[in-house]
N, C-alpha and C positions, 0 to 999 in steps of 0.2 A: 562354227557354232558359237553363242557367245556363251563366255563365261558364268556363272552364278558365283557370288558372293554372299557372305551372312551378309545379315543387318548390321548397319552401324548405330551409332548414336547419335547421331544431327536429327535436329527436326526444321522442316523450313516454316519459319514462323508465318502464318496464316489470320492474323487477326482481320476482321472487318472492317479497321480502322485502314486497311492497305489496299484497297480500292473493290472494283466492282470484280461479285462473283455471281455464280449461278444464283436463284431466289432460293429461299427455303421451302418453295413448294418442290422444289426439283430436289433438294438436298437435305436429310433429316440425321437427327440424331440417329436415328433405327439405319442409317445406312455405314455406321461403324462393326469394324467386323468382330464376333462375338468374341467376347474374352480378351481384348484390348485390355494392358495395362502400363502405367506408368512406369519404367522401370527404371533404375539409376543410369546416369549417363556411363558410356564405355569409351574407349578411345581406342576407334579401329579404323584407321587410315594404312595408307600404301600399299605398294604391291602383296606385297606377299598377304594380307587381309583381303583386299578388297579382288586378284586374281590368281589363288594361291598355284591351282595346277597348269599356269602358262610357263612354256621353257621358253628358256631364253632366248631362242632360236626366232620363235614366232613373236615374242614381245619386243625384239628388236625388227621387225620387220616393221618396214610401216606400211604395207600393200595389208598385212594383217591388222595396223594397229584402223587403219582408216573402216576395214571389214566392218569391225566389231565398236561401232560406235554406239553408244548408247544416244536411240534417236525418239525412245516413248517415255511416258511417265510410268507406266506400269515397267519400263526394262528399270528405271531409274529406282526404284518402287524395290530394288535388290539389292540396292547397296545404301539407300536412305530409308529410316524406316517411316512409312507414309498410311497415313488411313486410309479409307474407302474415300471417304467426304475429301480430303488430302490431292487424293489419285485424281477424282472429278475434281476440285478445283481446278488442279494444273491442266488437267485436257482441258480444259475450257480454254487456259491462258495460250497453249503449244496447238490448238487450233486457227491462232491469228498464227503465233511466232512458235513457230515449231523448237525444239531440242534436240543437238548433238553435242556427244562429249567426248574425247579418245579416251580410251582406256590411260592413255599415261597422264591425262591431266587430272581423270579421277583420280587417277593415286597421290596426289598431290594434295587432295583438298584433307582439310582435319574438319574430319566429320564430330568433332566435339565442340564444333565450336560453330553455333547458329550462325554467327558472322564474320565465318572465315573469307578474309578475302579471295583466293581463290573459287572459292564455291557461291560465292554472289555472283562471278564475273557468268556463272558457267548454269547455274541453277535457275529455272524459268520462276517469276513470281507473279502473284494477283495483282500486283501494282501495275505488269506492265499493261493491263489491260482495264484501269480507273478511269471513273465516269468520267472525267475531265477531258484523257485524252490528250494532253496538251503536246504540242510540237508540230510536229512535217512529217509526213510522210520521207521526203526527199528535203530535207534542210538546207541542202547545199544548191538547190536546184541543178544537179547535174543533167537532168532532162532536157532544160533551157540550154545549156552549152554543150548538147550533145550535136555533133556536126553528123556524123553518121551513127549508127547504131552499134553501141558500143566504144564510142572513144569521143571525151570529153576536151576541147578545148577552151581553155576558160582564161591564161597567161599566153601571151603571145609566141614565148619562145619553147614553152613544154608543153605535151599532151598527157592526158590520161587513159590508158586503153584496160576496160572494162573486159575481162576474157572471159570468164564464170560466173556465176555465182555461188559456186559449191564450194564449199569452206569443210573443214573436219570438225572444226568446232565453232557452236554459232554463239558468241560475245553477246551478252545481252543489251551490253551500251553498241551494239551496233550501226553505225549511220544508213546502211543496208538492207537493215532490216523489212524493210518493201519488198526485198528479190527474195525472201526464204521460202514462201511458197510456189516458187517457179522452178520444183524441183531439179534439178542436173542439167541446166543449162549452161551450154556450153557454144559460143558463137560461130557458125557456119565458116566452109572457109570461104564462101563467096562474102560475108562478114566483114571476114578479117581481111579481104583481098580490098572491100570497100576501106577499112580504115588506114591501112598500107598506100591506098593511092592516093587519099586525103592528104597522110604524113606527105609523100613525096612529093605533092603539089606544091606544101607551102611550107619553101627555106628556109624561113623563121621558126620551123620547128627545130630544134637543138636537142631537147631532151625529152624521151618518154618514157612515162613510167606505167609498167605493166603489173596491173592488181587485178584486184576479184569482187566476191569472193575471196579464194585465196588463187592466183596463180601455178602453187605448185600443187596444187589438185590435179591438174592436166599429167600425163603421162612426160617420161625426163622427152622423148623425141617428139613430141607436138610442143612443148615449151620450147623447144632447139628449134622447132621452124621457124616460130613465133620471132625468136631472137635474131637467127641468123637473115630474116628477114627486115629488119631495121637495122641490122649494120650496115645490110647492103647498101641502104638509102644515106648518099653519103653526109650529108647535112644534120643528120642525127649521130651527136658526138658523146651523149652520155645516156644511158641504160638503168634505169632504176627498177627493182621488183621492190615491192612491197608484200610483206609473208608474215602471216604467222604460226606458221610449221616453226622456225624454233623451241619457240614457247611451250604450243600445244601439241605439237608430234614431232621431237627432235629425230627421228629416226628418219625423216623424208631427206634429209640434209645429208646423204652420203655421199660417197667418194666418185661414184657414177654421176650423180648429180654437179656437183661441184667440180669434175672436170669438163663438164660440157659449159660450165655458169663461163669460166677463164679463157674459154674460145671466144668469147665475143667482149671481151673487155676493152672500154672501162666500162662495168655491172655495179653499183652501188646496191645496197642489198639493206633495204628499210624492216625491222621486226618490230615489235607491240609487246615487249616487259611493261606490264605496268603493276607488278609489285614484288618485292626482293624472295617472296616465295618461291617464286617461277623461276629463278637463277636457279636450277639442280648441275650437276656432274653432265645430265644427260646436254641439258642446254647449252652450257658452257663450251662441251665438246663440240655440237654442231653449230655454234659462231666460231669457235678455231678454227673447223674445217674451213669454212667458208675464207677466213682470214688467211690461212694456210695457200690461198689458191687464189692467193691476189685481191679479193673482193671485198670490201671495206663494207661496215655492220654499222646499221646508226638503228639508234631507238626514237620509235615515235610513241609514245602513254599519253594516257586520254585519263586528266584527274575524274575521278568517282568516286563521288559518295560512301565512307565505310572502307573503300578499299586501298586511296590513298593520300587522302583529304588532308594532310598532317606532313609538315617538318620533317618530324622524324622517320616517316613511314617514306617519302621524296628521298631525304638523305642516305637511308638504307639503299634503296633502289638503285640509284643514281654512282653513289661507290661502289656497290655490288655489281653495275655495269661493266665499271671501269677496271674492276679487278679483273672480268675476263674479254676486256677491250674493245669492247661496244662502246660507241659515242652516244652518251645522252643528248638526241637532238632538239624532238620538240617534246613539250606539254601541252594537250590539246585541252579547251575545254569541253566538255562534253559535248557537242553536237544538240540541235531542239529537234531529237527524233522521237516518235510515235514509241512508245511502248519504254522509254527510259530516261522516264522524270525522275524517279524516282531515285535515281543516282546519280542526277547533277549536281552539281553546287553553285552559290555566287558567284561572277566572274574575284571577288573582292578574294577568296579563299584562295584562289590557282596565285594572285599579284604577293597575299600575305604569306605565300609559304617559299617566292623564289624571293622575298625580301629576308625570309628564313632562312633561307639556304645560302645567300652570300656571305661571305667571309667566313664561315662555318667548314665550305669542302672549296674544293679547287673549281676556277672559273670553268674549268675543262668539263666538271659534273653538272654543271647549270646548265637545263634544257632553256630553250625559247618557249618560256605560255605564250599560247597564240589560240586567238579566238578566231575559230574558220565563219565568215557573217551569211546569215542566211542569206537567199536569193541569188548566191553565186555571187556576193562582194569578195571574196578571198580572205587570204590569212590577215591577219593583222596582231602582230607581237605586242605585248603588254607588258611593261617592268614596272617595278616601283620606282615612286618619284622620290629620287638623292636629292633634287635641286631646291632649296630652301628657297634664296630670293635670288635676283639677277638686277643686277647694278650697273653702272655706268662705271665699266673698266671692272669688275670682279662680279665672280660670282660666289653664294653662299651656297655647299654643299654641306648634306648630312650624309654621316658614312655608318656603313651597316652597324655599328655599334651607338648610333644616336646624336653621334658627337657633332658640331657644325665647325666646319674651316670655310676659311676666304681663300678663293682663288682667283691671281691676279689673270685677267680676259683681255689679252691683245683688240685692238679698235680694228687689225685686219686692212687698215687706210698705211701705203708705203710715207715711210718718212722723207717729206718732199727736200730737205736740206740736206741728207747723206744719201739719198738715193743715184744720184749722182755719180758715187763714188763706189758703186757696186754696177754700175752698167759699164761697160767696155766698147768704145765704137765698134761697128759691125765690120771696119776696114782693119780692126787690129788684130794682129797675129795672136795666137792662143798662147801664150808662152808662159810656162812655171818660173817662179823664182829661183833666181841660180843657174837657171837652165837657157842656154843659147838656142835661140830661132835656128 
């Protein structure tokens, strides 16, 4: 049964100016409900507010935490306080791009604060459904590089195999967001028998990475097929899942799970922090586990708009990774997907904030920006330009604090007059100095 909570204090800001909603013939002032009033803000965030009579028992479960996901605007409508006119916008919007939320990523968000970042990543807006419209459906055209149904070849030597599409929580910058109303899809095993023979066909596969969806949406023993079925194929040498159960349901990540991930090792194990919010006790725990049992943690964040657009909000994240030994890997920019323009930024903002972040934290915190290019071009990393000018025999670089040095640049052409004197005929014994043949 799901929980009820009071009202909090957030309002999701609704103005006209943030894209297309129902008309006003459908929507009137007369459809507020009577006695509405303004009230002072409150500050009622976390567990114990937002799901006071859950034990411990069941809030650690995550078979529960996934049960009781908040998947309507009217459930959502319990813990944000929402008008009539409010409730109807958002069905409108969770009509294209439906809502869920686990209970533990609710309790995260501070509902006092209209633009907390947690609660953008996770709250449906009118934006994502404005007259413009602009992006892809599928950005990346993974369609065009689908070999079989379900698993994407697009790099010669890794696969990507598509298992789900059921996720526990649905991101609103999501690149996916085309498969949400294809509820509980889960690929056949005749499917998955097809992607398996594809893999084993062609040796030049090396590495695949198993996502969603989420992946560990799947039960721990249908993921154990999954796996134990590409190790068998012996040419496939490295294992990546892609998850974001960390983050949003650390509780999926236990000790059942995590010893069946070390059976099929090497498992790299990709998660989605993308704001130092989302680092809790709970999170930290289940990338230990995982680390605990061999399987190494990298971070993939996806800059947006509000949520992490800023130096300092990057910096935060990024150490707060490394405090509990997550590798900040990449920085994505947001993907040109349908329904979240609204939370892109310039490619120029992701270049200006890891020219921020050098020399400021260790090279080890600096993720890769990489702009993934529509049409199935692939990744392509973006740094800021050090290189001042380039000269004949040196170059001029600028270093993260502004300053220009010459660096003297070898010509790379051997020196024809001592070269000589460093090759050894091919008849001569190998002999050290000192040292007798």
């Amino acid at each position: 049964m799901k929980n009820q909570a009071p009202n909090t204090a957030m309002k999701i800001s609704l103005r006209a100016d943030e894209g297309s909603v129902p008309s006003s013939d459908e929507i009137t002032d007369e459809t507020e409900p009577p006695g509405e009033t303004d009230e002072p803000p409150q500050i009622c965030s976390g567990r114990k507010i937002f799901f006071p009579g859950v034990s411990d028992e069941l809030w650690n479960s995550w078979k529960w935490q996934f049960q009781n996901r908040i998947t309507s605007v009217k459930e959502l409508s319990k813990y944000v306080p929402l008008s009539a006119k409010d409730i109807l916008y958002l069905e409108h919007v969770t009509q294209r791009y439906p809502l869920s939320i686990t209970p533990y990523y609710m309790s995260l968000i501070n509902t006092n604060d209209e633009n907390d970042p947690v609660g953008m990543q996770a709250f449906p807006s009118v934006r994502e459904i404005d007259g413009f419209l602009q992006g892809y459906d599928d950005p990346l055209d993974e369609k065009g590089d689908s070999v079989v149904a379900g698993l994407v070849h697009r790099y010669s030597d890794r696969a990507l195999m598509v298992t789900t599409n059921i996720c526990p929580m649905l991101c609103r910058h999501c690149t996916r967001k085309r498969d949400w109303n294809q509820k509980g899809m889960v690929h056949t095993q005749e499917e998955f028998n097809a992607m398996f023979d594809y893999i084993r066909a062609h040796t030049e596969i090396r590495d695949v990475i198993v996502s969603g969806g989420d992946p560990l949406s799947l039960s721990t023993n249908r993921l154990e097929g999954i796996l134990s079925t590409l190790r068998s194929i012996k040419h496939v040498e490295i294992i990546r899942i892609g998850s974001r159960f960390p983050v949003v349901m650390p509780q999926r990540i236990d000790d059942e799970l995590c010893q069946m991930l070390s059976r099929y090792s090497p498992v790299w194990f990709n998660t989605h922090f993308n704001t130092v919010r989302e680092i809790t006790p709970e999170s930290a725990a289940a990338c230990d586990r995982l680390l605990r049992h061999g399987i190494p943690v990298n971070n993939q964040s996806v800059l947006l708009k509000g949520v992490n657009d800023s130096v300092e909000s990057q910096l935060a994240l990024c150490q707060g990774l490394l405090k509990i030994k997550v590798r900040p890997y990449y920085l994505f920019q947001c993907d040109e997907v349908k329904g979240a323009e609204h939370l892109r930024t310039p490619v120029e903002k992701g270049i200006e904030i890891i020219a921020g972040m050098r020399g400021h934290t260790s090279g080890l915190g600096i993720p890769a920006f990489v702009v993934d290019l529509p049409d199935g071009g692939g990744k392509v990393p973006l740094l800021p330009d050090y290189i001042a000018a380039i000269n004949p025999g040196s170059i001029l670089f600028k270093n993260y604090r502004g300053n220009l040095y010459s660096y003297r640049n070898p010509d790379g052409q051997p020196d024809k007059d001592v070269s000589r004197l460093s090759v050894m005929p091919s008849s001569a014994p190998h002999v050290l100095p000192g040292v007798e043949a």
